[in-house]
MINUKOL-850397 format. One record per residue (C-alpha): x negated, y, z negated; residue in three letters. Coordinates in steps of 0.25 Angstrom, whole numbers, plus 5000, padded with zeros to 4 digits. Last residue first. Example, Ala and Ser with C-alpha at 12.3 -4.5 7.8 and 13.67 -1.06 7.14 Angstrom:
BEGIN
494549964971Ser;495149824969Ala;
//
This chain:
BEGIN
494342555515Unk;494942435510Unk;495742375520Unk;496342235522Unk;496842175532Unk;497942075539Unk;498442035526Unk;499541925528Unk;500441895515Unk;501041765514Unk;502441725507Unk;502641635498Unk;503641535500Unk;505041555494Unk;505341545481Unk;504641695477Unk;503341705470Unk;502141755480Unk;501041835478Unk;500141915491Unk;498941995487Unk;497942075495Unk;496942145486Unk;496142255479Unk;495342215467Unk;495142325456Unk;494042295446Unk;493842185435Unk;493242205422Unk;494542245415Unk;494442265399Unk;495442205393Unk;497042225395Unk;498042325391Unk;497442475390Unk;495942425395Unk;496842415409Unk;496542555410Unk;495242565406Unk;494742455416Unk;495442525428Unk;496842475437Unk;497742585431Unk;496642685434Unk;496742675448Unk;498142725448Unk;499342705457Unk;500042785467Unk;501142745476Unk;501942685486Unk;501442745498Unk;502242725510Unk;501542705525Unk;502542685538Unk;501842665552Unk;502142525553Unk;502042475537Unk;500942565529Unk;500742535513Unk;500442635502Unk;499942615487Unk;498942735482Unk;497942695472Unk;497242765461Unk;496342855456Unk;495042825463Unk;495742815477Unk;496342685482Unk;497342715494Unk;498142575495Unk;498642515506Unk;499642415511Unk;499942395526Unk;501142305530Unk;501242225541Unk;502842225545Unk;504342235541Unk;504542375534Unk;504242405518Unk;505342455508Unk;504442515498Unk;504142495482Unk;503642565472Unk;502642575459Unk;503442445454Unk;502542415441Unk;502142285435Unk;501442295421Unk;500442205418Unk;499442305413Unk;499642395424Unk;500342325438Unk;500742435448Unk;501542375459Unk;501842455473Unk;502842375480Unk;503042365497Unk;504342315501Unk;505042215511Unk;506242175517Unk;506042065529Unk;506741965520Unk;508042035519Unk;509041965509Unk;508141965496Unk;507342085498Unk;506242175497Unk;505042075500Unk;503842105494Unk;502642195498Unk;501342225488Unk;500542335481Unk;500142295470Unk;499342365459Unk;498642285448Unk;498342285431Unk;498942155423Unk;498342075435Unk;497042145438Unk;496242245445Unk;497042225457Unk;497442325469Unk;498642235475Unk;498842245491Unk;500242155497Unk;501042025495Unk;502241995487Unk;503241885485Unk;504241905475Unk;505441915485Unk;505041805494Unk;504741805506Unk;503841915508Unk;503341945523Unk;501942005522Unk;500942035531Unk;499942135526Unk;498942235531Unk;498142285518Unk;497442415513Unk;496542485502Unk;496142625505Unk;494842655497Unk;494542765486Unk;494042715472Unk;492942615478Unk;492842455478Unk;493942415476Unk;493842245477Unk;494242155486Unk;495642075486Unk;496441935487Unk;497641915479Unk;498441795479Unk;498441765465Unk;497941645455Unk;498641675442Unk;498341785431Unk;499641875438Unk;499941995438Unk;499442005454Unk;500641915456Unk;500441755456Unk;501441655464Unk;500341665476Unk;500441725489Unk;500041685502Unk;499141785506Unk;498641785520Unk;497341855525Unk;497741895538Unk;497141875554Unk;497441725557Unk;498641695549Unk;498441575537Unk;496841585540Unk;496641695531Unk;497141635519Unk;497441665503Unk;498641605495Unk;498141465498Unk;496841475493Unk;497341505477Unk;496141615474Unk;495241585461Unk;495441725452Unk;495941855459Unk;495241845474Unk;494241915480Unk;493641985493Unk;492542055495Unk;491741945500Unk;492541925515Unk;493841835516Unk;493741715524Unk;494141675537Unk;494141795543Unk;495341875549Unk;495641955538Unk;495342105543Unk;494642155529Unk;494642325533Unk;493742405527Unk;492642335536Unk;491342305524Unk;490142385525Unk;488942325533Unk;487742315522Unk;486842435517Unk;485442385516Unk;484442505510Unk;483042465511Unk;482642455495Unk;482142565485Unk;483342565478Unk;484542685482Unk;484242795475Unk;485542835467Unk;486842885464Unk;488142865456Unk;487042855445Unk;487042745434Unk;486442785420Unk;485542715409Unk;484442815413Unk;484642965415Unk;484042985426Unk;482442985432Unk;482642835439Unk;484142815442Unk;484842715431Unk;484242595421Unk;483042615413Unk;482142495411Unk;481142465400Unk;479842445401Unk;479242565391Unk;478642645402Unk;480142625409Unk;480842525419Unk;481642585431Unk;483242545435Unk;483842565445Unk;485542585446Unk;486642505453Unk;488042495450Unk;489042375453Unk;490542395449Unk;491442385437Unk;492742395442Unk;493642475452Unk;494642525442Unk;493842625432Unk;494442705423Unk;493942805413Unk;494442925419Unk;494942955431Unk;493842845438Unk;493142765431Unk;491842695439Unk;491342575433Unk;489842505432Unk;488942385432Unk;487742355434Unk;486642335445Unk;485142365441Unk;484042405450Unk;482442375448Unk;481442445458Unk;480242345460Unk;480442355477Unk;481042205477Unk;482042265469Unk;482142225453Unk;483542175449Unk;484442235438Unk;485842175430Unk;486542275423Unk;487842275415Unk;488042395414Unk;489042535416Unk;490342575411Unk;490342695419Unk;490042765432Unk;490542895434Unk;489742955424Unk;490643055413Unk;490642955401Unk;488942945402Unk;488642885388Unk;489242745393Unk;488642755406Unk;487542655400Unk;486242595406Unk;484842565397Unk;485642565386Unk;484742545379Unk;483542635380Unk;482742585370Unk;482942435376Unk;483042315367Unk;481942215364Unk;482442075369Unk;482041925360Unk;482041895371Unk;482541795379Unk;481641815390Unk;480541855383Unk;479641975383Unk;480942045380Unk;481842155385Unk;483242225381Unk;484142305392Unk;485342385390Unk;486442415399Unk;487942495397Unk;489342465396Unk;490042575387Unk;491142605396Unk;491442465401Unk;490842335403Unk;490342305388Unk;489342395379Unk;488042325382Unk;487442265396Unk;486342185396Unk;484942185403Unk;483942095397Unk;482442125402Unk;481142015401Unk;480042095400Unk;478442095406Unk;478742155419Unk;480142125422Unk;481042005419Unk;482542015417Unk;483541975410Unk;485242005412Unk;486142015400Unk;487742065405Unk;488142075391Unk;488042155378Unk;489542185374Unk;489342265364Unk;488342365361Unk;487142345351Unk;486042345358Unk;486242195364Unk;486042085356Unk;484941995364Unk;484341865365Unk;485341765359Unk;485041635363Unk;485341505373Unk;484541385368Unk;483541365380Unk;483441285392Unk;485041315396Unk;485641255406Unk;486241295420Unk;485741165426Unk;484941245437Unk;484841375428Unk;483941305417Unk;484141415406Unk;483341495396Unk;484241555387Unk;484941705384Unk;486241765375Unk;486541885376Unk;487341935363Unk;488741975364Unk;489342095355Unk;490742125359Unk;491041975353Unk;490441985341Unk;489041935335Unk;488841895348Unk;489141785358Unk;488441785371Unk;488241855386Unk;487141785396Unk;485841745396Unk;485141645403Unk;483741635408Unk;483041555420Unk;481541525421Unk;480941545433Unk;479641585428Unk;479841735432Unk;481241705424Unk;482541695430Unk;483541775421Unk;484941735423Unk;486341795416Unk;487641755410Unk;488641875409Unk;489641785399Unk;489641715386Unk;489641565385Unk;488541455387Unk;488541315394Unk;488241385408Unk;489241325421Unk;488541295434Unk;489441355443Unk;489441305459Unk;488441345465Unk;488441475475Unk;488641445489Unk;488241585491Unk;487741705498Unk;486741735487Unk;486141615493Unk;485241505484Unk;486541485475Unk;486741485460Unk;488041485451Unk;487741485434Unk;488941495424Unk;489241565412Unk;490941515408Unk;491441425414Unk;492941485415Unk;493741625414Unk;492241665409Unk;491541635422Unk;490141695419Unk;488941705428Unk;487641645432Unk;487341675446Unk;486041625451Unk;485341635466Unk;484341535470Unk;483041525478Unk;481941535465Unk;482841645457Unk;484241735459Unk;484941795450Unk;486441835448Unk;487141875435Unk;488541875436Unk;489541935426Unk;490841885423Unk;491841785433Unk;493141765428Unk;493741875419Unk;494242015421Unk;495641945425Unk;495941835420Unk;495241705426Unk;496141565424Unk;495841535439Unk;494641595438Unk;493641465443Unk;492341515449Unk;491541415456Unk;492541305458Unk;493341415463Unk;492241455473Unk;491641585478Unk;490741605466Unk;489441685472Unk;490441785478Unk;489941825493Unk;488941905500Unk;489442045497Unk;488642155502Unk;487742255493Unk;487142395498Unk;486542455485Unk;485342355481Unk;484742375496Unk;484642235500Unk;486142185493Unk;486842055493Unk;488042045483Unk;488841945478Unk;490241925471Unk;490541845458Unk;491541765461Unk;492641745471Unk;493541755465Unk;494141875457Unk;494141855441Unk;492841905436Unk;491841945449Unk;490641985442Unk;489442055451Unk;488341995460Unk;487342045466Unk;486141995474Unk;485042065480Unk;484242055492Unk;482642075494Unk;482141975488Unk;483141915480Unk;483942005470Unk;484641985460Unk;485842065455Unk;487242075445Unk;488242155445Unk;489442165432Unk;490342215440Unk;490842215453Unk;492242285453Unk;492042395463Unk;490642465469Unk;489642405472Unk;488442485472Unk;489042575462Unk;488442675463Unk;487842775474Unk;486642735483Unk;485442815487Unk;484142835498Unk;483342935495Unk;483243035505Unk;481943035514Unk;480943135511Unk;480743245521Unk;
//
């Protein structure tokens, strides 16, 4: 009897991590996606198995390394492209809220990363192409003849000073689309390969390729452009797909990783622009097709064969975060640069205190908010928290964010002047800016238990004290997508963050919040 093939569903990380990008070395491979304003930066992956990847860190752990204290929302860090090349791993990205391109390197994935060497050229989703000969190419995003049409713009580069060896140049116009970015180069066979993505991030994103005898062209383009698109396949449950970046196996088989979103009730997706992984095969005529072998090319499947590589799953993450480490693990992030004093787990043995800062989840300033991203449309989201308000305005509790004009709180204040033991627990809606009581509950001396029931549609609000569980309400999923927020803002190219958050405005001293976990199941 034949042995089964092995597979593996889409997307291989699911949530907001966009914009991938992949080396590999040897047998490993390296990932890393945009991380716009959370800190810390640009988050890496190892994977054996190109399907099972871990976290080993953020290659930007550092304020120095990434300043975003005057990021907005949807800006900060934008599209990383990571290479590696004679015992030393590259990461050229953009900063855009300050810096602008810039160039990190470090001989472990794993980290200390350099400090930023800073690129003397604008535009955005800078990439590297190492040569056979060793010699380093830059290209990245440029001016056009108008905005939505950018060119991409290449030279020869000395990466150590992070200089250019040739005057930068225009090498290729796209096919027509807007919005051609995301360029990557490649080598294979007797062609150099630029990948780049057409249409912008959303439901007209797709892939096209151009190639050349030369590095910097001039580049032919492809006769099957797009070579990847959902945009003709409105039913698929992927969409908005692109922005590629492939890596040949040790095997021979070549795989790319790009982008993708998953609407739910319509066009409306909340979790992101995830990770997607499809293989793609070079033709007679030398040019590749992206998508399952024997399909319809151009097209993402929910399922596949696994690559021709030993399958490595790694230990799965504990649902429950017990904070008594000295340091939070990988998955977690903070909005913009974090203030260290509003954050400890050394303050009381056992918890993660938040001391809270003057800023609300509506605000641009720094916040005491720390959270992970959702990562699937059902999980059960929960906290145990210790909180004594002081003050009338201060408040602590669980926050779904996607961002500040757009965020449900769920949160405990105190209730009155006289008493100071009377508490409650609020429900807050915030769309588009606009702060909505959902309701409110007297709440009983002691821990308290917050939850929230996630499911594709929306999210139910509860909390547990004693034996006693209310449910405050119901709220939609849909409020927190893209689209939605399409209605009164720019386009979103965040996901949703889940998180604990503690703010503090009254006279009297703050009060601190104690987590005793956090569960997300």
């Amino acid at each position: 009897m034949a042995k089964p093939t092995r597979t593996f569903e889409n997307p291989i990380l699911p949530g907001f991590y966009p914009d991938p990008s992949i080396c590999r070395v040897g047998d490993d491979y390296y990932l890393v996606t945009s991380s716009f304003e959370y800190f810390p930066g640009i988050p890496i992956f190892h994977s054996r198995d190109l399907v099972n990847f871990r976290q080993l860190g953020h290659v930007l752990d550092r304020k120095g390394q990434l300043p975003l204290a005057d990021a907005k929302s949807s800006a900060g860090i934008f599209a990383p492209t990571i290479r590696y090349h004679a015992g030393r791993f590259y990461v050229v990205c953009t900063n855009i809220s300050g810096g602008g391109n810039f160039i990190v390197t470090a001989t472990r994935p794993e980290g200390p990363w350099s400090e930023p060497k800073y690129i003397d050229q604008e535009g955005f989703d800078p990439s590297l192409f190492f040569d056979v000969d060793g010699t380093a190419y830059f290209t990245r995003d440029g001016n056009g003849a108008d905005v939505s049409h950018p060119l991409i713009i290449g030279a020869q580069m000395d990466v150590a000073k992070g200089r250019f060896l040739s005057k930068p140049k225009s090498i290729f116009a796209g096919t027509g689309g807007v919005w051609t970015e995301a360029s990557h180069l490649y080598r294979v066979g007797g062609y150099y390969y630029l990948v780049t993505a057409e249409g912008g991030t959303y439901y007209e994103h797709s892939v096209v390729v151009a190639r050349s005898k030369k590095p910097l062209g001039p580049f032919t383009t492809c006769p099957h452009n797009p070579v990847l698109s959902h945009r003709e396949r409105p039913r698929h449950p992927f969409q908005a797909v692109g922005h590629a970046d492939w890596v040949e196996t040790q095997n021979g088989e070549c795989y790319a990783v790009l982008l993708g979103i998953r609407p739910k009730g319509g066009r409306f997706h909340h979790l992101g622009r995830e990770t997607f992984l499809v293989p793609v095969t070079f033709g007679n005529d030398g040019w590749p097709r992206f998508g399952k072998p024997g399909s319809t090319p151009g097209e993402v499947p929910i399922t596949l064969p696994a690559p021709n590589l030993p399958a490595t799953p790694w230990p799965k993450a504990k649902p429950r975060t017990s904070f008594d480490g000295q340091k939070l693990s990988h998955e977690w992030i903070y909005v913009r640069n974090p203030e260290p004093k509003a954050f400890s787990l050394r303050a009381r043995t056992g918890y993660l205190r938040l001391n809270g800062l003057a800023a609300t989840m509506s605000d641009n300033g720094p916040l005491c908010f720390v959270g992970r991203r959702q990562q699937h449309f059902e999980c059960r989201i929960s906290t145990l928290m210790e909180f004594a308000p002081q003050a009338m305005a201060d408040e602590a509790g669980l926050v779904i964010r996607s961002n500040e004009q757009f965020h449900y709180d769920l949160v405990v204040r105190r209730s009155s002047l006289e008493n100071e033991l009377a508490r409650e627990v609020l429900l807050f809606s915030v769309i588009a800016g606009k702060k909505k009581l959902v309701q409110k509950l007297t709440l009983p001396n002691g821990p308290i238990e917050l939850q929230i029931h996630a499911t594709a549609k929306d999210y139910e609000f509860a909390f547990a004290a004693g034996k006693r569980r209310k449910v405050l309400g119901t709220l939609p999923t849909r409020a927190l997508s893209c689209e939605y927020q399409m209605k009164s803002a720019p386009i979103t190219f965040t996901g949703v963050v889940v998180g604990l958050y503690a703010s503090g405005q009254g006279e009297k001293a703050q009060s601190p919040a104690d987590f005793r976990w956090f569960e997300y199941a």
